[in-house]
N, C-alpha and C positions, 0 to 999 in steps of 0.2 A: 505486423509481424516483426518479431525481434532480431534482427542479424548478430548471427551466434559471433561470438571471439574467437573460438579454437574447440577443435574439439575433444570429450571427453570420456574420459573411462568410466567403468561401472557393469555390474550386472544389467540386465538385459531390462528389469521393472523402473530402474534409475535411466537410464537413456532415453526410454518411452514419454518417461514423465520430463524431462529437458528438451526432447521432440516435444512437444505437447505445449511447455511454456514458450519456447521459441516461435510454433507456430499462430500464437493467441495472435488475434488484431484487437487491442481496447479502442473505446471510443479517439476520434481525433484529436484533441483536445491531449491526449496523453503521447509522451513521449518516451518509451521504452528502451534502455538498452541494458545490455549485459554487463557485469563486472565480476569484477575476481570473487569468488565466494570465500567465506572464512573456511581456513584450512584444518582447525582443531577440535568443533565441535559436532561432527559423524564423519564416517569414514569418505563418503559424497555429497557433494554440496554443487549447488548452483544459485546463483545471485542476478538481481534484474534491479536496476537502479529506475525510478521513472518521477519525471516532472509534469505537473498540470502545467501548460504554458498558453498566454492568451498573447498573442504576437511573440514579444519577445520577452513580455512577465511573466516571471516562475510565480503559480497560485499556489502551489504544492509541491512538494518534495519525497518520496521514500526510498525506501528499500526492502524487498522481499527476497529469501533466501530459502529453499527447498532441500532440507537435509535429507538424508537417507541414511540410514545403518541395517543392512539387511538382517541383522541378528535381532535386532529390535531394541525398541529402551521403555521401563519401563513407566517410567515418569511420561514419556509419549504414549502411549497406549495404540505403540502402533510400530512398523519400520519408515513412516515420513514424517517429517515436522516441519511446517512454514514458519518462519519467523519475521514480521514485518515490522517497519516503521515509515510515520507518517508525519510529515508537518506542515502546517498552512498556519500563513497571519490570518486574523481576527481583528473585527474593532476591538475596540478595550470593551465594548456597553455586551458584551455576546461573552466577551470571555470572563466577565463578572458574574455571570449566569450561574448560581450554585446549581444548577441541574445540567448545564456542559457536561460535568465528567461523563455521566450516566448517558445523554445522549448521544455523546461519541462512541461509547462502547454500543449503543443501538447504531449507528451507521453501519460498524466494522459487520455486524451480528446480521441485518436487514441486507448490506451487499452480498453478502456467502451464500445468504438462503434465496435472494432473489434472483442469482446466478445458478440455483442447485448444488453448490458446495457444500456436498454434507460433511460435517466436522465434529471434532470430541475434544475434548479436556484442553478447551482453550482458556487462555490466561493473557492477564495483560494489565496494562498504564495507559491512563488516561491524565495526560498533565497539560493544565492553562501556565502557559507562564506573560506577567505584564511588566513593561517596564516604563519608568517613568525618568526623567533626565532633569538631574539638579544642576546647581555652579553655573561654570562656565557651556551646557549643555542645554541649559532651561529653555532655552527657543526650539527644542527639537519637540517634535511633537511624540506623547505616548505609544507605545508597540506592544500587541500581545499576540503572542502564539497556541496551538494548541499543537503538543503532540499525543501519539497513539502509535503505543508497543505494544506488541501483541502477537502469541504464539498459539497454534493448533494444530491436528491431528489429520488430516484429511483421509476420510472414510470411506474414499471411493477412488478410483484413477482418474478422475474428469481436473485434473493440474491446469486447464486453461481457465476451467471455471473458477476455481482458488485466484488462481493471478487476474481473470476481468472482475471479480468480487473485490481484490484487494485496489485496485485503479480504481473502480468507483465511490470505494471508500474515500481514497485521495481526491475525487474530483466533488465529490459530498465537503470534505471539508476545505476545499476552495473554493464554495459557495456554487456551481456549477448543479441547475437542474438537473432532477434525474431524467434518462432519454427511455422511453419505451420500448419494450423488446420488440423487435425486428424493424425500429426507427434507428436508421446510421446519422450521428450530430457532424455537423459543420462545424470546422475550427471557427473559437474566437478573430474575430477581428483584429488587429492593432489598435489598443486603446479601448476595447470593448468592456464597458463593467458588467461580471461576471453575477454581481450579487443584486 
């Protein structure tokens, strides 16, 4: 469960749906909280920052943010729109993968519907990035990331399932098996390899 910041205005269908993300529990393994939501793009917004963490390693990073315009827009094809973002390190040999982009967008695609997240006219990025260290840096060893931006529609009130959809996305790309429905996961251990 999310311990809210403060509380918020809104018509009555936007409260519901912030009741709804606040009370979500994701697996252990993730660490949920609240932050400021962007204030310019719909008239309501709520934001949930969360990290995979295995002791005291961050495996993963994002951010999910829950617009509302009760007039509607029509580029969403709806009056809600998620907009997430996602990132976890990779070996370098997985982020070389020309078929990564494609199967990060199946992660995002596989958690929404294996939660019941029904959704519309989603859209998004899909970026490896690697780095390698020249000069005076050449002992450090290579690093690559993958991130996943990505925006949708949600077709239905079920806002807890959109946000445990979008955590297991993030815990998918921190290498973290998937856990069986009605199986509750054990946090990682301190120093437990995930992958």
């Amino acid at each position: 469960m999310v311990a809210h910041r403060e509380p918020v205005d809104g018509p009555e269908e936007f409260l519901r749906a912030v009741a709804a993300l606040r009370s979500t529990i994701p697996r252990a393994e993730v660490e949920l909280a609240e932050t400021p939501a962007p204030q310019r793009l719909a008239p309501h917004a709520v934001a949930m920052t969360a990290d995979v963490l295995a002791g005291d390693e961050e495996l993963a990073t994002g951010r999910l943010v829950l617009l509302h315009d009760p007039a509607g827009h029509e580029a969403w094809q709806g009056t809600f729109r998620v907009v997430t973002y996602a990132r976890a390190d990779l070996e370098p040999e997985i982020a070389a993968d020309p078929l990564l982009p494609g199967v990060g967008w199946a992660w995002l695609t596989e958690a929404l519907d294996g939660h019941g997240a029904a959704f519309a006219a989603a859209s998004g990025t899909v970026t490896r990035v690697a780095s390698e260290s020249f000069g005076a840096m050449a002992a450090e060893p290579g690093s690559a990331q993958i991130e996943i931006r990505a925006s949708w529609t949600p077709l239905d009130d079920a806002f807890g399932a959109h946000l445990l959809g979008w955590c297991d996305l993030l815990c998918t790309t921190a290498g973290l098996p998937p856990v069986p429905a009605g199986v509750t996961s054990l946090p990682l251990r301190r120093g437990a390899a995930p992958r």
